[in-house]
N, C-alpha and C positions, 0 to 999 in steps of 0.2 A: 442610325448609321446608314449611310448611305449605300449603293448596289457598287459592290466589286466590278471591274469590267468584266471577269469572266461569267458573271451571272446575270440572267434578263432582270431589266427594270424597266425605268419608264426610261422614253426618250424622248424627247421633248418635240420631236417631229410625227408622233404617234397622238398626242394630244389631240382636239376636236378645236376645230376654230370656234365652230356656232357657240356662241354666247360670250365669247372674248370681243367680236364689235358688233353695234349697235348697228341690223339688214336695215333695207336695202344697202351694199356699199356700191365708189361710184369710181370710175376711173373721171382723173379732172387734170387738168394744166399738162395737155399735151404738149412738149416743147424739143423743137427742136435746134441743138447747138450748134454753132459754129463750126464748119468740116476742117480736118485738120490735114495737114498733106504729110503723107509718108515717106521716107527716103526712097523708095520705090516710084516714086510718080505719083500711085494712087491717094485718091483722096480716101478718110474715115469721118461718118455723117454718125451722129449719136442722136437718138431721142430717147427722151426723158417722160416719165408719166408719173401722176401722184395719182395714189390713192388711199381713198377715205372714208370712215365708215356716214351712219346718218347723221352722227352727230359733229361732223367734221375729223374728229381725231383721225391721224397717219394711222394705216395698218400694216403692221412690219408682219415680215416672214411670211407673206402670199406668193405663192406661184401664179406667176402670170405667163401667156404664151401670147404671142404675137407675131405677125409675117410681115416682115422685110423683103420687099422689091427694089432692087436695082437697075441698073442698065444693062448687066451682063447676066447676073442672077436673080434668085428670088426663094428665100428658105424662110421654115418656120421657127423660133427658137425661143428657148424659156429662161425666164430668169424667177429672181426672187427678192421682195421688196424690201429694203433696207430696213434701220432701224424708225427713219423718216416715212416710212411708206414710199418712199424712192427706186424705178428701177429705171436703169437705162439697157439700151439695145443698141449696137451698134454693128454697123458695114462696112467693109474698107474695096472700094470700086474704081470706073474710070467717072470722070467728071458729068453730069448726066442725072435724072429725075431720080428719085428714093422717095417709095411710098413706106409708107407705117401704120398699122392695124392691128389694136387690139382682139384677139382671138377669146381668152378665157381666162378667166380669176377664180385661185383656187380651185380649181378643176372642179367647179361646178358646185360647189360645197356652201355656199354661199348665193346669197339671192343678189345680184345685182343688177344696178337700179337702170330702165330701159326707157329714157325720158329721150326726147326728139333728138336735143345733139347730144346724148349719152350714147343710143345705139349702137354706134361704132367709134371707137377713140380712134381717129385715124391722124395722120399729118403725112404731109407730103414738101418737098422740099427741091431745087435743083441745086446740086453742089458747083460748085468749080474753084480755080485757082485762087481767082478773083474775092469768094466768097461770096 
């Protein structure tokens, strides 16, 4: 029988990653989309990153953190990776460079793989009206 709400049981964000995918894993297919314009003026720039473990398969439900630069700003922010191993990040700014930088996967919990363009998943991008 399953755990009542009012009584501890498991939670499924309490589980251990290690040994659900096959280390090193790798951040790959940095991409970034198309900038959308807002009814405000500014533009919204998304990228997009997959990741996967050694043996290819998507790794769903990783916390990833990465830092987004703007023209006007620049903050760190986290997300979590779908059930594709999919996460995107996005900024909504004036028209103007946007860098992207993977920071950390799974907080550290996991070995990931540091091959020459692995080091940093980065992308960089200049938005405008135009596209």
């Amino acid at each position: 029988m399953p755990p009542s709400p009012r009584q501890p049981g498991i939670v499924p964000d309490d589980l251990p990653k290690r040994g659900l995918f096959r280390e090193p894993i790798r951040v790959e297919d940095v991409e970034v989309l198309p900038p959308e314009q807002l009814g405000d003026g500014r533009l919204r720039v998304t990228f997009r990153i997959q990741v996967r473990d050694a043996d290819g398969r998507p790794c769903p439900d990783l916390a990833v953190i990465a830092r987004i630069a703007g023209p006007d700003r620049a903050g760190q922010k986290m997300g979590h990776t779908d059930l594709f191993g999919q996460v995107r990040f996005r900024m909504a700014g004036p028209e103007g460079r946007y860098r992207f930088e993977v920071l950390d996967v799974a907080a550290g919990a996991l070995q990931l793989e540091r091959g020459s363009e692995l080091a940093v998943a980065a992308a960089e991008t200049t938005a405008s009206v135009q596209g």
